[in-house]
N, CA, C and O atoms as a MOPAC input file, in Angstrom:
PM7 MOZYME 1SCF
protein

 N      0.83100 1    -1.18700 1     0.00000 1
 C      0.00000 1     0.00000 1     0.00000 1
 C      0.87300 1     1.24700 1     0.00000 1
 O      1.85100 1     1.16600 1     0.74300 1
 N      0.73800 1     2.30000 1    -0.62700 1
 C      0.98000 1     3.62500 1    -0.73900 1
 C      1.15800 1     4.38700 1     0.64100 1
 O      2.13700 1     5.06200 1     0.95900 1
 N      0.18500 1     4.18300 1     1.29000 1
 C     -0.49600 1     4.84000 1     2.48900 1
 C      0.94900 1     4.51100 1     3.61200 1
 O      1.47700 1     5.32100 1     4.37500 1
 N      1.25100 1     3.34200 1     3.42900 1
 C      2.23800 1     2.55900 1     4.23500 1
 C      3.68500 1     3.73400 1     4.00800 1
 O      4.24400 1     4.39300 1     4.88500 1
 N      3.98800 1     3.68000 1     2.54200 1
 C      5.47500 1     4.58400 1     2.29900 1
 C      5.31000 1     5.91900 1     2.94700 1
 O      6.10600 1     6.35600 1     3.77700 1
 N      4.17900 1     6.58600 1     2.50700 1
 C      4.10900 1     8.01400 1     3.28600 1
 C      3.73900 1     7.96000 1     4.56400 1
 O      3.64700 1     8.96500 1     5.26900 1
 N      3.49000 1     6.73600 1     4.97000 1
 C      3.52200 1     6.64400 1     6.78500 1
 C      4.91100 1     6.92400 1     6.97900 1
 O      5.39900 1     7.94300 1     7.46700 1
 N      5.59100 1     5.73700 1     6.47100 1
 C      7.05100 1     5.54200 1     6.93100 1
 C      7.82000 1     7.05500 1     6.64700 1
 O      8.73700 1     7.39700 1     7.39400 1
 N      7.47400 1     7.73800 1     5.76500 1
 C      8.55900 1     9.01700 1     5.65400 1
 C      7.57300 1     9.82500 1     6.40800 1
 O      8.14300 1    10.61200 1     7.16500 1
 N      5.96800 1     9.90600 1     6.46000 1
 C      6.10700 1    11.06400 1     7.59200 1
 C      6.49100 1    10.83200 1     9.02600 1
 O      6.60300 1    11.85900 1     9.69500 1
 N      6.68800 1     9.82600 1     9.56000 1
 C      7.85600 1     9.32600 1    10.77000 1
 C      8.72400 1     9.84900 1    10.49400 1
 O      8.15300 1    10.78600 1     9.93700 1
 N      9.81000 1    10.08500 1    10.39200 1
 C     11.44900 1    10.45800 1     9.61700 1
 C     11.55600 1    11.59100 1     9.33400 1
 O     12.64500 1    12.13100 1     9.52600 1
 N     10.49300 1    12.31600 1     8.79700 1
 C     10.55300 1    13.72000 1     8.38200 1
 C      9.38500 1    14.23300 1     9.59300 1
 O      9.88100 1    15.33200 1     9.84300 1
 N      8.69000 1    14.18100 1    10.10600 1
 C      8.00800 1    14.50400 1    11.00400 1
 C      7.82000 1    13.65900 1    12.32900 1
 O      6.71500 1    13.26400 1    12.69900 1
 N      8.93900 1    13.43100 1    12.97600 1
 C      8.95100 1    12.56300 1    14.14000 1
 C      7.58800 1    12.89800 1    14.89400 1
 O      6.68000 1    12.06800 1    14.87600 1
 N      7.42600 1    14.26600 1    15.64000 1
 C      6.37300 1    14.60800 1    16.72500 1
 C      5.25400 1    14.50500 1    15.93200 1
 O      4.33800 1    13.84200 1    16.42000 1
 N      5.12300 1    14.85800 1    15.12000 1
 C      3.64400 1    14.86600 1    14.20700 1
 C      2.81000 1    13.68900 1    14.65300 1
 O      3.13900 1    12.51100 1    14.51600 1
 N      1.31700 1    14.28300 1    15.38800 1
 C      0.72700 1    13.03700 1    16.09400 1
 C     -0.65200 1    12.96300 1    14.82200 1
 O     -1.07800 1    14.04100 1    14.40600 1
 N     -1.30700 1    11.55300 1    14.24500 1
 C     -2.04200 1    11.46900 1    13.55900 1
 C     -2.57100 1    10.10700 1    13.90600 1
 O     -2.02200 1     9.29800 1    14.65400 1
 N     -3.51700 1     9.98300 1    13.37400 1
 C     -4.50600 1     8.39200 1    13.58200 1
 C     -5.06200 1     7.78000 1    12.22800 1
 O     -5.27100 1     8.42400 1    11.20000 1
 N     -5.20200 1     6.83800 1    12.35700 1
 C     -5.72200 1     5.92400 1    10.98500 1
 C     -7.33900 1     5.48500 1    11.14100 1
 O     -7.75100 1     5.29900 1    12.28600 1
 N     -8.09100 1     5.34700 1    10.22000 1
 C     -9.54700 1     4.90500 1    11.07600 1
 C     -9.02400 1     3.23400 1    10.59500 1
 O     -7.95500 1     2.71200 1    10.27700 1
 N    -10.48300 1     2.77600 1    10.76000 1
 C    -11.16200 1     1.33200 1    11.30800 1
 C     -9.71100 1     0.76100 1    10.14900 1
 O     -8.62800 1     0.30700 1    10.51800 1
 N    -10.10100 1     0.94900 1     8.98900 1
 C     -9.80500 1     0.13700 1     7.71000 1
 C     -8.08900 1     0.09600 1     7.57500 1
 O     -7.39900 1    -0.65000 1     6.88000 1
 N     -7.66300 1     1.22400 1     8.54300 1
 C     -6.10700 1     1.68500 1     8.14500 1
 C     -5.83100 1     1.71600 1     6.86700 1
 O     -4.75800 1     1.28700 1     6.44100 1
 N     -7.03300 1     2.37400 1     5.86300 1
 C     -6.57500 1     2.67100 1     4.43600 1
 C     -6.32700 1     4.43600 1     4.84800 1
 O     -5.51900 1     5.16000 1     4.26800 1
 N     -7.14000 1     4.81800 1     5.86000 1
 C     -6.55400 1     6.60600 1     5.88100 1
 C     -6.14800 1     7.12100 1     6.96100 1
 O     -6.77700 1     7.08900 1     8.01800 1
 N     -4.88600 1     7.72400 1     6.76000 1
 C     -3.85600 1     8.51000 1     7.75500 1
 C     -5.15500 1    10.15000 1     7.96700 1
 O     -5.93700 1    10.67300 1     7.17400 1
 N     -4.83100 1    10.41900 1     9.26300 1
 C     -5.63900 1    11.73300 1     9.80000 1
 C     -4.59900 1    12.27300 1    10.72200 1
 O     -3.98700 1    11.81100 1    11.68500 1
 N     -4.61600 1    13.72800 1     9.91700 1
 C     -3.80800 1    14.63200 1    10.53700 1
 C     -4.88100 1    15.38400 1    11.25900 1
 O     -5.89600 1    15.63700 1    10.61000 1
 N     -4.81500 1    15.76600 1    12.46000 1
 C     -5.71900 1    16.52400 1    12.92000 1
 C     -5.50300 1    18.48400 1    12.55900 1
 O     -4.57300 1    19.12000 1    13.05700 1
 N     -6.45200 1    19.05400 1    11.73100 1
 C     -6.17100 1    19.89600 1    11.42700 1
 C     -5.93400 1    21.43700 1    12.48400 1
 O     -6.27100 1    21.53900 1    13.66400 1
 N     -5.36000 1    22.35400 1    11.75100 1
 C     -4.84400 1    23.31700 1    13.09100 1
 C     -6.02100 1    23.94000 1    13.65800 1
 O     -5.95800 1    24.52800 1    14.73800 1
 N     -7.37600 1    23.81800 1    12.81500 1
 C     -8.43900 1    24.53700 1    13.88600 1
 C    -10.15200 1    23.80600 1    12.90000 1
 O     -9.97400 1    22.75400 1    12.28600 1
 N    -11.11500 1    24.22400 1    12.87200 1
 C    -12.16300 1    23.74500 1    12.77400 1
 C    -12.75900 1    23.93600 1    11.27500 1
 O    -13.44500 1    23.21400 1    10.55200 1
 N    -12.05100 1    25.55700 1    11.09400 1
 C    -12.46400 1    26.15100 1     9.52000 1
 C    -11.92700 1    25.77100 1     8.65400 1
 O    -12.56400 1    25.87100 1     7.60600 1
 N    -10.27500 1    25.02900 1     8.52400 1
 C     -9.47700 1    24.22800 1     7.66300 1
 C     -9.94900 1    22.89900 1     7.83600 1
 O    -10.28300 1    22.39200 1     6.76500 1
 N    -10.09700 1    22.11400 1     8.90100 1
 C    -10.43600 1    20.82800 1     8.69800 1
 C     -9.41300 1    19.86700 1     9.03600 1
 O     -8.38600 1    20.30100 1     9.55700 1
 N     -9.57700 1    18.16100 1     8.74000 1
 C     -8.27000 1    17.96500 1     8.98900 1
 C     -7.61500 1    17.73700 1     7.44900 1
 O     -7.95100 1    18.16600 1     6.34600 1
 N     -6.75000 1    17.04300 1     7.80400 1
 C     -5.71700 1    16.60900 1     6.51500 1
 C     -6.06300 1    14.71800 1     6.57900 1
 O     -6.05400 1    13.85300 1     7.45400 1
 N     -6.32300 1    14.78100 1     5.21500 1
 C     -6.56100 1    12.84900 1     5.07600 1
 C     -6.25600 1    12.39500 1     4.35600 1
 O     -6.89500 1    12.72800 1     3.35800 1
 N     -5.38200 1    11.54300 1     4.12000 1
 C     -4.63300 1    10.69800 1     3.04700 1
 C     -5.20800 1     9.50000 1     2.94600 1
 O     -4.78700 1     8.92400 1     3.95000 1
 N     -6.17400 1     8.46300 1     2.15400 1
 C     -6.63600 1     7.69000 1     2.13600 1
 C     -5.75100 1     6.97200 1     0.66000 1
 O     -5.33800 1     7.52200 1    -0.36100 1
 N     -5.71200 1     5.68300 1     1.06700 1
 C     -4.91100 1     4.71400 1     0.14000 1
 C     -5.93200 1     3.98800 1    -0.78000 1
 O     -6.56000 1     3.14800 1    -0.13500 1
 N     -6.28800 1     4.05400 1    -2.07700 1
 C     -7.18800 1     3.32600 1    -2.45500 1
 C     -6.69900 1     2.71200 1    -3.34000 1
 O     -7.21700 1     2.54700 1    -4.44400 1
 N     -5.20200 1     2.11900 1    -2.83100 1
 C     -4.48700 1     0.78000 1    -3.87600 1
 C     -3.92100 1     1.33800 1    -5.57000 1
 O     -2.94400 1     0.83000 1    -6.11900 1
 N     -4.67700 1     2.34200 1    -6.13200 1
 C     -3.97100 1     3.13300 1    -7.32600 1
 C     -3.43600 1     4.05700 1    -6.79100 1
 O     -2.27600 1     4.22800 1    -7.16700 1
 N     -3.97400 1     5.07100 1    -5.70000 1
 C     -3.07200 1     6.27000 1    -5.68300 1
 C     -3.29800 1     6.94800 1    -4.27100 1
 O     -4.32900 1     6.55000 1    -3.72800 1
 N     -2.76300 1     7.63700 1    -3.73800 1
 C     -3.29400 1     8.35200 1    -2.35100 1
 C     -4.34900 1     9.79700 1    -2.98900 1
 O     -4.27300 1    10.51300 1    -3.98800 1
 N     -5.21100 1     9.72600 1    -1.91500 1
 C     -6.03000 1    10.89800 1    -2.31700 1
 C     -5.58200 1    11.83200 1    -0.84300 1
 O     -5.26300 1    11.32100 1     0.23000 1
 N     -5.64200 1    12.94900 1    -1.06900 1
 C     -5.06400 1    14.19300 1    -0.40600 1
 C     -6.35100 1    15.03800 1    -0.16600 1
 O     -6.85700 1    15.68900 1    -1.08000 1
 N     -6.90200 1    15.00400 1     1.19200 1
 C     -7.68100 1    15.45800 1     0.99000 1
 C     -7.58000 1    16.48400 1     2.51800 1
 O     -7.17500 1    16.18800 1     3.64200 1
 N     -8.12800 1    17.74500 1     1.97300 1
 C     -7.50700 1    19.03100 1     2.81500 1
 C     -9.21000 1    19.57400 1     3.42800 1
 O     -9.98000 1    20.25800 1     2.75300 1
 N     -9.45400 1    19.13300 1     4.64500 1
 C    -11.09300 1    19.77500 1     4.92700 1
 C    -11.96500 1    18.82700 1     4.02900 1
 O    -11.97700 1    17.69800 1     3.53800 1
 N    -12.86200 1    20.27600 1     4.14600 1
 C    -13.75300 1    19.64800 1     2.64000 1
 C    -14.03700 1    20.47500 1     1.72600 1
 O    -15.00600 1    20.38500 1     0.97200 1
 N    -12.86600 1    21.69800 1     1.73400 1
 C    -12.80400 1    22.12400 1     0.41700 1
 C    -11.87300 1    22.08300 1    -0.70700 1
 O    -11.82700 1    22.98800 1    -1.54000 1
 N    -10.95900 1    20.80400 1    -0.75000 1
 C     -9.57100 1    20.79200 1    -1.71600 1
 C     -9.26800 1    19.44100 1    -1.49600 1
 O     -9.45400 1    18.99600 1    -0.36400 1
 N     -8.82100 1    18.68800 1    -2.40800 1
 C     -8.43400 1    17.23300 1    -2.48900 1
 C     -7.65700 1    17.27900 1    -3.89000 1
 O     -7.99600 1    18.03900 1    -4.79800 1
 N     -6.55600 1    16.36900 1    -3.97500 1
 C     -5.53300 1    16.03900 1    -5.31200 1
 C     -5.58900 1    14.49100 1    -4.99700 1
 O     -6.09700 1    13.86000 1    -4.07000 1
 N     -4.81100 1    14.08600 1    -6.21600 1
 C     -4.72900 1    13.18300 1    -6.35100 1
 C     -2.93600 1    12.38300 1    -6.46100 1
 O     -2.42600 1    12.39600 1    -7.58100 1
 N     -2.32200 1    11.90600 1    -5.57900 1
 C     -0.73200 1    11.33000 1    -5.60900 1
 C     -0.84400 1     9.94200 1    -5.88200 1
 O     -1.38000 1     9.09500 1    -5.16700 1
 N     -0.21700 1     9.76300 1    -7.12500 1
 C     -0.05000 1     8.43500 1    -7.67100 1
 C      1.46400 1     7.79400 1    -7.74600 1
 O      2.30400 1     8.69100 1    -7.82600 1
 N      2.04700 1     6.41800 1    -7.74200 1
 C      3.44300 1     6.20300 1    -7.75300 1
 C      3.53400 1     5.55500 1    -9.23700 1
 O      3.12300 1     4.39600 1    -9.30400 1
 N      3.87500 1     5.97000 1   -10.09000 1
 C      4.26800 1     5.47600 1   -11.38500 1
 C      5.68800 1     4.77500 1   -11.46900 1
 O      6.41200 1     4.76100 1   -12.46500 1
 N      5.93800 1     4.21900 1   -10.29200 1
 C      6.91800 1     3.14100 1   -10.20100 1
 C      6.65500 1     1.83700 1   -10.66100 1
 O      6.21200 1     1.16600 1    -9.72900 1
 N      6.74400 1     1.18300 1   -11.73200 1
 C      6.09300 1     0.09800 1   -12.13200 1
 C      6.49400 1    -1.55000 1   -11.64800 1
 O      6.02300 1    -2.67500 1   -11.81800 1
 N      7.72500 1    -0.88800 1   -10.90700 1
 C      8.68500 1    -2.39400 1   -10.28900 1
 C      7.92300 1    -2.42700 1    -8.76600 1
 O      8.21000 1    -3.32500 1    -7.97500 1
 N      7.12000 1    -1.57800 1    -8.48600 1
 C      6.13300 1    -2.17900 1    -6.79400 1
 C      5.22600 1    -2.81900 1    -7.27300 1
 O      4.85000 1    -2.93100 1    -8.43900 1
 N      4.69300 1    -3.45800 1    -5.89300 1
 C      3.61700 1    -3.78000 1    -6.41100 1
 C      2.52700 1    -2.77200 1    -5.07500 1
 O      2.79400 1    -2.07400 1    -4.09700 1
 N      1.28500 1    -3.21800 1    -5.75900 1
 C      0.27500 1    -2.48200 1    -4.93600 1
 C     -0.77700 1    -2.32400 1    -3.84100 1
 O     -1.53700 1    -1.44300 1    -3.43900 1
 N     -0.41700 1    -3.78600 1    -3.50200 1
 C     -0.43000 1    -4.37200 1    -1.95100 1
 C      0.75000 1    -4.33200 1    -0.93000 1
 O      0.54600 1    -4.46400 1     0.27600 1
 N      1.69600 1    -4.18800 1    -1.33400 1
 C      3.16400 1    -4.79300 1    -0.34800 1
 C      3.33500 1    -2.90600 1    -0.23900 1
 O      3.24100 1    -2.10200 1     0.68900 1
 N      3.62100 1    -2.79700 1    -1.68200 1
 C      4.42100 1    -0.90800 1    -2.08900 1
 C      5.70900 1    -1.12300 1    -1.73800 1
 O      6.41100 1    -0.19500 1    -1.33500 1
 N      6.39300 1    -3.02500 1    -1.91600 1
 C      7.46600 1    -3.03700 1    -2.09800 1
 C      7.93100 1    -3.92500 1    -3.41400 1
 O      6.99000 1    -4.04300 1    -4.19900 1
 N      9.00400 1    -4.50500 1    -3.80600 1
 C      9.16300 1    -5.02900 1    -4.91000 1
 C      8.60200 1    -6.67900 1    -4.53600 1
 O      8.60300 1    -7.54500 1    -5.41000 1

């Protein structure tokens, strides 16, 4: 899974950064800095992470690495 690599580097690059996963552990939750932004949610849906900021802004991060695979997100 995707969700898994950007776990592992936001550890490393953001040691204190405190966040939670729900039921499924397909989405990372950043708790956002106040109520009018929202939080921050990265949900893994096996093609790509969705980025999703509140509920007014979401992108889309995909890994066009073709040597992972998309269960493991290792070789």
């Amino acid at each position: 899974m995707l969700l898994h690599i950007v776990e592992e580097n936001i550890r490393n690059e953001f040691p204190s950064l405190k966040y939670s996963k729900n039921e499924c552990n397909d989405t990372l939750i950043i708790e956002g800095p106040n109520y009018s932004i929202g939080n921050i949610e990265l949900e893994d849906d096996l093609d790509e992470v969705i980025v999703m900021v509140g509920t007014f802004t979401h992108w889309h991060a995909a890994c066009y690495d073709q040597t992972m695979s998309k269960k493991s997100g290792i070789n």
